[in-house]
C-alpha positions in Angstrom: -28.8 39.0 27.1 -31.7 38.7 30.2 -33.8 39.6 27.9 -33.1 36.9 25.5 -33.0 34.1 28.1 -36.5 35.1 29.9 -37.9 34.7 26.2 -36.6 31.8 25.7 -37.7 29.9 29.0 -41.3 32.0 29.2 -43.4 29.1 29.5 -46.6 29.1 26.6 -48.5 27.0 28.5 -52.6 27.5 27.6 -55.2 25.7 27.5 -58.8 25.5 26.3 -61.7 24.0 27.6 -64.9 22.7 25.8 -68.8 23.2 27.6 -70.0 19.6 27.3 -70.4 16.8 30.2 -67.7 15.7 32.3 -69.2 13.1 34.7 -65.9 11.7 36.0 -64.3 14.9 36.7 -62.0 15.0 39.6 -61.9 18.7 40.4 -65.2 20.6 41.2 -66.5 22.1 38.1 -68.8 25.4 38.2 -72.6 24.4 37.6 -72.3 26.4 34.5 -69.1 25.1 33.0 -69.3 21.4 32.3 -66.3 20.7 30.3 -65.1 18.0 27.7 -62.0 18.8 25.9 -58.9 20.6 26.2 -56.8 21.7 23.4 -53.0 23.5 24.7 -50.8 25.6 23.0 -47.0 26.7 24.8 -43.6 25.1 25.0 -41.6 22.2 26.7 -44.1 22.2 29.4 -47.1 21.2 28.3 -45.4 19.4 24.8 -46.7 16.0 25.0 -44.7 14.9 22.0 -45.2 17.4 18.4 -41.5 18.4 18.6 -41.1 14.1 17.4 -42.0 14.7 13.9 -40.0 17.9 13.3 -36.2 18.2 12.3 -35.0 20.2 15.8 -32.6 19.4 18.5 -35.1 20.2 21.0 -36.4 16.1 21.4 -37.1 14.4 24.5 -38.0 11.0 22.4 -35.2 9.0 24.6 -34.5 7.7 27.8 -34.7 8.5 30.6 -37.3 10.7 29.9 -40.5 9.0 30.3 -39.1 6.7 32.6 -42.4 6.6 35.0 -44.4 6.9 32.0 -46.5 4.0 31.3 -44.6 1.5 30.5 -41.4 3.5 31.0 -41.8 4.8 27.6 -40.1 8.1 26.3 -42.7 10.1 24.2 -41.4 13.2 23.5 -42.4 14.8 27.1 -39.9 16.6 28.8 -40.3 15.2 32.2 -40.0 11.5 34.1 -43.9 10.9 33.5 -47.3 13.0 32.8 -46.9 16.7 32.0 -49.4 19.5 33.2 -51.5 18.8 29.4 -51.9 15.4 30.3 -53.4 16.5 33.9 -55.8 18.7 33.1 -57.6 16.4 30.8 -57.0 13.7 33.5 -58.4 16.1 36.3 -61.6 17.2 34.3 -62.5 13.6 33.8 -62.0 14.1 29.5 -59.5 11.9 28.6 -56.1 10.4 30.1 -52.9 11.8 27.6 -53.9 14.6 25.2 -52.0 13.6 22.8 -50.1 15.9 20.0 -51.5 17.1 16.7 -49.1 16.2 14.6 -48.7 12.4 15.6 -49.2 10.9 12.6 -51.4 8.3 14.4 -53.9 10.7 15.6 -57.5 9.2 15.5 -60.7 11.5 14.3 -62.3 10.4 17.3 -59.6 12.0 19.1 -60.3 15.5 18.1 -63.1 15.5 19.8 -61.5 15.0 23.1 -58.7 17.5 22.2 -55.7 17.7 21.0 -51.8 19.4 21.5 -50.3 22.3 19.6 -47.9 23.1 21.9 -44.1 22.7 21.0 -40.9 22.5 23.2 -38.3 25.6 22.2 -41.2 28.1 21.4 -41.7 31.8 23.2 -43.2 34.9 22.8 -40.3 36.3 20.3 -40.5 34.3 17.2 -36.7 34.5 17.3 -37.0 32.2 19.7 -38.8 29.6 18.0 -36.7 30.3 14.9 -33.2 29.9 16.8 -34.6 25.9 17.6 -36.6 25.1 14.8 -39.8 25.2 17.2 -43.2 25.5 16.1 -43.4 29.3 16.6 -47.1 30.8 18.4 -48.1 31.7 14.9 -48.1 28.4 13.3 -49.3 26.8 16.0 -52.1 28.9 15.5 -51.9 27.7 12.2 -52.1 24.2 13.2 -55.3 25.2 15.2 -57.2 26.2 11.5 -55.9 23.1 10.1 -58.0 21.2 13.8 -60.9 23.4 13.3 -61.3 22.1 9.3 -60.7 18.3 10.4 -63.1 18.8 13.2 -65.9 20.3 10.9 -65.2 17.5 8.4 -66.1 14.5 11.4 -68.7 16.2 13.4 -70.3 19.0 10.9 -70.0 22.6 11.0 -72.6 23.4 13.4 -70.9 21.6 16.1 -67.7 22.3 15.5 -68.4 26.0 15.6 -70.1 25.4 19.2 -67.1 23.9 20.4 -64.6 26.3 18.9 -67.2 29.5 20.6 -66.8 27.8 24.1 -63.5 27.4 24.1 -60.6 28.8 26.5 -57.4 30.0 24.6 -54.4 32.5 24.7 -54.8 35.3 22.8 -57.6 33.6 20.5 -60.2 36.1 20.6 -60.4 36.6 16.6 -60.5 32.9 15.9 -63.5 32.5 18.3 -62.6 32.4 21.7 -64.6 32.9 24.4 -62.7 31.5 27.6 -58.7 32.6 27.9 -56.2 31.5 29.9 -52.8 32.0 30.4 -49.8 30.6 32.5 -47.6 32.9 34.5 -43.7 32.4 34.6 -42.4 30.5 37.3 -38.9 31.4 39.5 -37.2 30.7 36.6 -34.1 32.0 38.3 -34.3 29.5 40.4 -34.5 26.7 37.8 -31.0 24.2 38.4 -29.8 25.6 35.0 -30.0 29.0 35.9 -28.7 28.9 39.8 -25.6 26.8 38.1 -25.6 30.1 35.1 -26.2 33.1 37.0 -26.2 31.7 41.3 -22.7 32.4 42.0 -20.5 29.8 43.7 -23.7 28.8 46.2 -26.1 28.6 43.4 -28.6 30.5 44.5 -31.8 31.7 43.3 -30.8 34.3 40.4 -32.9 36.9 42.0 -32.4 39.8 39.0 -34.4 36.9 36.4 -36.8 36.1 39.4 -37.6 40.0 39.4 -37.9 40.4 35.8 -40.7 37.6 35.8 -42.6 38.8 38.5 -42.8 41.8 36.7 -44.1 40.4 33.5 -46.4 38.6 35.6 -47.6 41.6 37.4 -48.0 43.2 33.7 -49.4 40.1 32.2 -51.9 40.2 35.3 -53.2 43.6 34.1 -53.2 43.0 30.7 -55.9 40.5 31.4 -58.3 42.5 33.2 -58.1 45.4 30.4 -59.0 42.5 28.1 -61.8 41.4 29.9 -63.4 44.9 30.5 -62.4 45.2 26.7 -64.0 42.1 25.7 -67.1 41.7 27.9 -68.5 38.4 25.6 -65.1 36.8 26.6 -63.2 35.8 30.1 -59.5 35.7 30.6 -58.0 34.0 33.6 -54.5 34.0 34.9 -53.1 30.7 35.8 -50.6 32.0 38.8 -47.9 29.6 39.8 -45.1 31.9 40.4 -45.7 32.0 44.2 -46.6 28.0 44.4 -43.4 27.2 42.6 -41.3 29.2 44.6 -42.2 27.9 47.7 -42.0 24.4 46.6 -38.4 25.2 45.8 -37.5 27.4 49.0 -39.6 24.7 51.2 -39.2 21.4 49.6 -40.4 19.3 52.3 -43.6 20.8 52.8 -44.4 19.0 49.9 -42.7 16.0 50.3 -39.7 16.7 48.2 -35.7 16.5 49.4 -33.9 18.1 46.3 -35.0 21.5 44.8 -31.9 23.1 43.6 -30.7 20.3 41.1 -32.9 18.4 38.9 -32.9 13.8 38.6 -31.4 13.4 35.1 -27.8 13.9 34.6 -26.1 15.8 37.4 -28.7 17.5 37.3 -26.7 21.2 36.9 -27.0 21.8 33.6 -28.6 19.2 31.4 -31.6 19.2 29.6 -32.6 17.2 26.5 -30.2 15.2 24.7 -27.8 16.1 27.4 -29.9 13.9 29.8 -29.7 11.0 27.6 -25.6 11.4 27.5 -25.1 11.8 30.8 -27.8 9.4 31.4 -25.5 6.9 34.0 -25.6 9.9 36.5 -29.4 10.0 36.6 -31.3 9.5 40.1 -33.0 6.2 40.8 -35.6 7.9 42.9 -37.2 11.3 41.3 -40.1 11.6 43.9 -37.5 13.5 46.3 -36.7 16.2 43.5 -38.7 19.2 42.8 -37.2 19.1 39.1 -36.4 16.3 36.5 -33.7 18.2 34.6 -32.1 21.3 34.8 -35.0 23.1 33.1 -38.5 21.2 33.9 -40.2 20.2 37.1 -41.2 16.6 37.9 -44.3 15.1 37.2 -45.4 15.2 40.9 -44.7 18.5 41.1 -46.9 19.4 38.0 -49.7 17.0 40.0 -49.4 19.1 43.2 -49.8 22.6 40.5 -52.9 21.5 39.1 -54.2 20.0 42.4 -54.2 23.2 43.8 -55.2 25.7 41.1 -57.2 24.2 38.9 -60.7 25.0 40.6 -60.1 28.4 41.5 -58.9 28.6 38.1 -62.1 27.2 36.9 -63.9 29.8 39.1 -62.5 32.5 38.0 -63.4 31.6 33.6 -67.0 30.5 35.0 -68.4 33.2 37.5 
């Protein structure tokens, strides 16, 4: 039964990144590594709105999510504003939202910038995916052929191929790959759902899940470097967040947060998705002081302060 509920919350969240210009980047970028487009595959977290246009309960397309979104719009993001998708691209200077593939009002043009197969609900087990109606690793693999065709159709097949080589991905080495990264888990015991599941009367930090993800991150960590002496025409980074995360949580105020053991929407116990919008009269006016949004995902500023702080060593790490 762990086992089942790590799956199901392991966070997806990767990202590539494409060697062109990025004048108005924000974040100090390696000489050799000038970057233009980032293209994310992974779950609820970095989902900026592809789980819209399929027939699954997992939807965030209602208040209040999105309610410091511009114009206080819900999009399909499971948070109060921007998730970490929509920073990156921000941070590197490419583009402001990367906006999800299967929006029917996708532009050509907007290839080009990058685009977002990630969908909420989806884990490493397939089961997982399955269980939700979530667009399972594979397909959204899939959905990454389907890019690469539409891309060689707008800019030609020469270009598209340049972009595809200098890439970074998850676990994309046969489809081109060249620059890898890959999110750890966060405390996920220590997530409101899971201190209000498995925390006792206190709700405390479920310390068994939180030992269970620091091992897969310690084996995820090695698994990389085997893959990069593997695979010396590649690089694979770990994004680490475990250790940031937790301290936002154990220290709040450090970071300018009041709340970390609750999330804004609902009562913030237990509720996540549609169970937000129900219980929607319970909702904080004022997320800045919470560490989470629901009972599952943290608040945009939280995500701001994560890529603030390891995006360029992050950077360092695929370039030198």
């Amino acid at each position: 039964m762990v086992q089942i509920l790590v799956q199901s919350l392991i966070p997806l969240s990767v990202f590539l990144m494409m060697k062109i210009c990025t004048p108005q980047a924000e974040v100090v970028v390696p000489k050799n590594a000038t970057i233009s487009a980032i293209f994310m595959f992974g779950d609820s977290i970095v989902d900026t709105g592809n789980n819209n246009h399929l027939v699954t309960l997992v939807k965030s397309n209602f208040p209040p999510y999105g309610r410091d979104f511009m114009g206080g719009k819900p999009t399909g993001r499971f948070s109060n504003g921007k998730v970490p998708a929509d920073l990156f691209a921000e941070k590197l200077g490419i583009k402001e939202l990367l906006p999800a593939f299967l929006d029917p009002n996708l532009q050509l043009q907007d290839l080009i910038g990058g685009v977002n197969f990630a969908s909420a609900g989806a884990g490493f087990d397939p089961l997982t995916s399955e269980l939700v109606l979530a667009i399972p690793m594979s397909k959204q693999l899939q959905l990454f052929d389907e890019y690469k065709t539409k891309l060689k159709s707008f800019v030609g097949e020469e270009r598209a191929d340049y972009i595809v080589t200098n890439g970074l991905y998850i676990e994309l080495h046969a489809k081109g790959a060249r620059r890898i990264s890959v999110c750890s888990l966060t405390p996920l015991g220590c997530i409101p759902s899971q201190r209000t599941l498995a925390g006792g009367i206190k709700r405390r930090c479920a310390e068994g899940y939180n030992k269970m993800v620091q091992l897969f991150n310690s084996e995820l960590s090695s698994e990389l470097r085997r893959l990069n002496g593997a695979c010396p025409h590649a690089r694979m980074a770990l994004l680490d967040v475990y250790g940031l995360v937790f301290d936002m949580v154990k220290n709040p105020r450090k970071y300018g947060f009041e709340i970390s053991d609750r999330g804004c929407c609902g009562s913030g116990l237990i509720e996540t998705g549609f169970l937000c919008n129900r219980w929607n009269f319970l909702t904080c006016l004022n997320v800045s002081g919470y560490v989470f949004w629901d009972s599952y995902h943290p608040a945009e500023n939280v995500y701001k302060i994560m890529v603030q702080k390891k995006l360029g060593k992050l950077l360092i790490d695929l370039y030198s």
